[in-house]
N, C-alpha and C positions, 0 to 999 in steps of 0.2 A: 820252304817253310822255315831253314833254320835261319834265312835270309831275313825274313819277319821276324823271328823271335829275336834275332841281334839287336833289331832294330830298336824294338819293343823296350830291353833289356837297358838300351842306350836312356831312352826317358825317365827310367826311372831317379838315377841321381842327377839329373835335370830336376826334377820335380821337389827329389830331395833340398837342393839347392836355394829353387825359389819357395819352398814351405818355409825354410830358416831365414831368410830374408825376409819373408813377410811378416814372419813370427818377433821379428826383432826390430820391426818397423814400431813398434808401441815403445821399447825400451831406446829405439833411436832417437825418437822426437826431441827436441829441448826442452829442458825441463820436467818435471813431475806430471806422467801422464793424468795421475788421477785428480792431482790441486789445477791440471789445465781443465779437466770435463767439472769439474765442482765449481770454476767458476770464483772470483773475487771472493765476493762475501761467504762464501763456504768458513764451515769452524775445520779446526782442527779433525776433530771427531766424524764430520762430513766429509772427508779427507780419504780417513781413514776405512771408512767403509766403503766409500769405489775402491780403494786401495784392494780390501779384502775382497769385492763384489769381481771383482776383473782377476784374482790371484796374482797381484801385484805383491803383496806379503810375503811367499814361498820362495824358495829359491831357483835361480833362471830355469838349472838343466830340470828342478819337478814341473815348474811352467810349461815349460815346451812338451817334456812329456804328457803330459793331463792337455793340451789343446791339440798334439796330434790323435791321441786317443779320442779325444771328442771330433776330430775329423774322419776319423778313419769310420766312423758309425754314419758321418752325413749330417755331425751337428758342428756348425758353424759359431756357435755362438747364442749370444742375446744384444739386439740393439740398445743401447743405453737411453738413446732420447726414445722411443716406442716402445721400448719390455718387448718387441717382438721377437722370432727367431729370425736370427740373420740367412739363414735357407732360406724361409718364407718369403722376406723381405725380396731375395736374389730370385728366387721362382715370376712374384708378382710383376718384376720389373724383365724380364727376361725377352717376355714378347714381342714389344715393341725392340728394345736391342738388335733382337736375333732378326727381326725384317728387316730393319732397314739395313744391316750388314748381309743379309743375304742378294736382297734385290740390288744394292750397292753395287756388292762383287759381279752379279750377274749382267748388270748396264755394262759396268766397266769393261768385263772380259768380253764381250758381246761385241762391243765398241772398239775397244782396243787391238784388239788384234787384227781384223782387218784392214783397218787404219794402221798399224805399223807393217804390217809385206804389204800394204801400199804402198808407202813411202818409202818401202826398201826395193821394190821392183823399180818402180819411178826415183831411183836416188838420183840428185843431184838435178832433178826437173820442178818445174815448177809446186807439182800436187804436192811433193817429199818436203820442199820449203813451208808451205800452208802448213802440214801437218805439223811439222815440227816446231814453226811458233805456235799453232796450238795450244802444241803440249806446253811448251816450256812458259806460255802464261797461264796452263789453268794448275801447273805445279807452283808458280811463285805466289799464287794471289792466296791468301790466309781462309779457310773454309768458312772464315764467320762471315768475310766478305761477299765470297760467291753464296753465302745462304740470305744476308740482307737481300742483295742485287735481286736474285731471284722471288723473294718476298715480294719486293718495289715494284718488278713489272710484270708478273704472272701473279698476286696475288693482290697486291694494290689498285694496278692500273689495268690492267685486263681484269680482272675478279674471275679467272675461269681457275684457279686452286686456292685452299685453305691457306688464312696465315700462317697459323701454328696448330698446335694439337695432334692428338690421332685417336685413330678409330679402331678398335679388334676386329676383326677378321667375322665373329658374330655379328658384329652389328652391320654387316654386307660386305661386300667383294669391292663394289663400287667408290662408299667412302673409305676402305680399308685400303685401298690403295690409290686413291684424290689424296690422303693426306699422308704417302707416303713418296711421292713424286720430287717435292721439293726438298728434304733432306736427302736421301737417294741421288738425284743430281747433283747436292751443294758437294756431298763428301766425292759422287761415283766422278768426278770432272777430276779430282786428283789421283785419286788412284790409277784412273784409264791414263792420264797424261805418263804416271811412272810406268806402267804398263806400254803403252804404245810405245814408248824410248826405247824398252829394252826388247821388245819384240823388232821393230827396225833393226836395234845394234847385232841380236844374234842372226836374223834374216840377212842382212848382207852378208856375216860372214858366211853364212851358209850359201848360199848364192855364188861365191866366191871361190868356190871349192871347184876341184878339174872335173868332179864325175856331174855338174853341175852347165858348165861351159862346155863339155862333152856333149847335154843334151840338147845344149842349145843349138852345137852345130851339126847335131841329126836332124835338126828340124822340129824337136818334140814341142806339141804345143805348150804354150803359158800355163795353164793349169795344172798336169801332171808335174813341170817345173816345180813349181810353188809347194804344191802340195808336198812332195821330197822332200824340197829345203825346207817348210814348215815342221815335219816329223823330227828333224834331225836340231831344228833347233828349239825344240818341243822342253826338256830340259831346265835350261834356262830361264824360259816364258813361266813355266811352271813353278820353280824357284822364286819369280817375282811374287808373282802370284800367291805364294806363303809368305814373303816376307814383308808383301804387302798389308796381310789382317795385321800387322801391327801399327798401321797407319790405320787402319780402320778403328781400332779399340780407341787410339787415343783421337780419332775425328769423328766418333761416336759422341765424348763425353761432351764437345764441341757444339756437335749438329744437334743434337736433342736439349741444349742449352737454349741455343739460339729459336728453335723449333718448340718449344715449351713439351716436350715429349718426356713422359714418367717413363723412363728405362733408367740402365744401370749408370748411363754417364749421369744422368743426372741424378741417381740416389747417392752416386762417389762425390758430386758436389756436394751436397747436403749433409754426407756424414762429415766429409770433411770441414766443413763449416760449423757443427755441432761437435767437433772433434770425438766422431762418434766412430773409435778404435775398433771395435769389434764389425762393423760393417765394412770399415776400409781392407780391413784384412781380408773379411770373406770376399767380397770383388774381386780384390787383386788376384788374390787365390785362384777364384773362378775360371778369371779373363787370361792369368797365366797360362792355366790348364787348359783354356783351349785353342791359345796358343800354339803350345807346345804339341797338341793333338795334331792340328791342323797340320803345321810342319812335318809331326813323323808322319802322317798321310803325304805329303808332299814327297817325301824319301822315298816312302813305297811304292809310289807310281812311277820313278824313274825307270824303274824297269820293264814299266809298260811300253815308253818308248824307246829304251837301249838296252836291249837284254844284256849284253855284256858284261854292265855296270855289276861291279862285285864289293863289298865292304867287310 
C-alpha cells in the first residue's frame, strides 16, 4: 500500500507541472491572445471585452488562481466560437477518441507480441528478417499515408468498409465497428511495428540469460521456454506500452482528420483554427491526464511481474 501511495504522490506535481504549462500556453502564443480571437476588423473596445471575457485584464498569478479553482470543481471553461462548456464539448467528442484508441491498443498488443518472441526465438532466420522489415516500414510510412492506402483498396476498390465517418455503438455493434476498422489499423500498424521491436529486443535478451540455456539443455519444451523468458521481459513490453499512448494521442488527432471522425483530435484541430484558447487548454489538460494515469498504472503493474522492484 505505501508502495501505491508513493506512486500516487509522484503524479501529483506531474500534474502540477502540466496544469502551469497549459495554463500559460494562452499567455505563450504571439501576440495579443484576445486582438488574435477578435480577428482584423475587431475595434478596440471589441478587444477589450474578450480581453475581460477570458480574464486576460487581472493579474497572471489571480489568472491562474480563478482557472485552477474553476478546474478543481470540473469547469473547464467556455468555448468561445460555441458559448459552450468546454467539459461538454470534451464529454461529446470523447467516444469516438476513447474506441479507436482502445481497440488501437488492443490490435496492436494482440499482434505485437507474438510477432516479436517470434522473431526472437527464430532470430537471425528467415521469419525474424520478415518481421523485422515489417515493422521498420509500417513505423517509417506517416499514419495519413497508411490511412489513404487503406481507404483506396478496402474502401474504394473492394467497397467491403466505410470511407470516413463513424457510427456509436447505439446505432449497432455491426456499423460501430465497419467504421472503426480502418482508423484502428491506419494508427494500430504503428504502434504494433514500435511494439513488436521492443518486445523482440527484450526477448532475446531474455533468452540469453544461463537459467534460460540451462533449459534448453534439459530438454524443456519451446513453450514453458518462452513463456519464462516472456515474464521476465514483461517490464519492458509493458513500459512500451505506456509510452506508446503518446503516439497514440498525437495519431489520434491525425487519424480522425483523415477519417472525418468528430472526436478530440479533431475538435483540437478546429479550436486551434478558431484560435479557440479555452478548448485547447481543456484537451490538452484532458489528454495529459490521462496520460500521466495510464503511466502511473504502468509503474504499478511492475510489480505484478517483479516483485522485487522497490521505489
Amino acid at each position: 500500500m505505501k508502495y501505491i501511495l508513493r506512486r500516487i504522490a509522484a503524479v501529483i506535481p506531474v500534474m502540477a507541472v502540466v496544469a502551469v504549462v497549459v495554463f500559460l500556453l494562452i499567455h505563450l502564443s504571439p501576440g495579443d491572445p484576445a486582438a488574435v480571437i477578435a480577428g482584423d476588423n475587431a475595434t478596440a473596445d471589441d478587444v477589450e471585452k474578450i480581453r475581460q471575457n477570458l480574464g486576460l485584464d487581472k493579474p497572471l498569478l489571480q489568472q491562474f488562481g480563478i482557472w485552477v479553482s474553476h478546474i478543481a470543481t470540473g469547469d473547464l471553461g467556455t468555448s468561445i466560437s460555441t458559448q459552450m462548456p468546454v467539459s461538454q464539448l470534451i464529454g461529446q467528442r470523447m467516444g469516438p477518441t476513447l474506441s479507436i484508441a482502445i481497440f488501437t491498443m488492443l490490435f496492436a498488443v494482440i499482434a505485437a507480441i507474438p510477432l516479436g518472441v517470434l522473431a526472437a526465438w527464430h532470430a537471425g532466420r528467415w521469419l525474424d528478417r520478415l518481421v523485422m522489415i515489417g515493422a521498420v516500414c509500417a513505423f517509417s510510412v506517416p499514419v495519413f499515408l497508411i490511412g489513404y492506402s487503406l481507404v483506396y483498396g478496402f474502401s474504394i476498390k473492394l467497397g467491403w468498409l466505410p470511407v470516413q465517418g463513424y457510427k456509436p455503438l447505439a446505432d449497432g455493434v455491426a456499423p460501430y465497428l465497419r467504421h472503426l476498422v480502418l482508423p484502428c489499423l491506419s494508427l494500430g500498424l504503428v504502434y504494433m511495428a514500435l511494439l513488436t521491436r521492443m518486445t523482440r529486443a527484450t526477448m532475446l535478451e531474455a533468452l540469453s540469460e544461463d537459467y534460460i540455456r540451462t533449459a534448453r539443455a534439459k530438454g524443456l519444451a519451446a513453450g514453458p521456454i518462452v513463456w519464462h523468458a516472456l515474464k521476465n521481459a514483461a517490464n519492458p513490453i509493458v513500459t512500451t506500452i505506456g509510452v506508446g499512448v503518446a503516439l497514440l494521442i498525437g495519431g489520434v488527432v491525425v487519424t480522425e482528420t483523415v477519417f472525418a471522425i468528430p472526436g478530440l483530435g479533431r475538435l483540437t484541430i478546429d479550436a486551434v483554427l478558431r484560435h479557440d484558447y479555452p478548448v485547447i487548454q481543456g484537451v490538452l489538460l484532458v489528454a495529459s491526464g490521462i496520460y500521466v494515469l495510464i503511466n502511473l498504472l504502468v509503474d504499478l503493474s511492475y510489480r505484478l511481474f517483479d516483485p522485487r522492484i522497490r521505489y
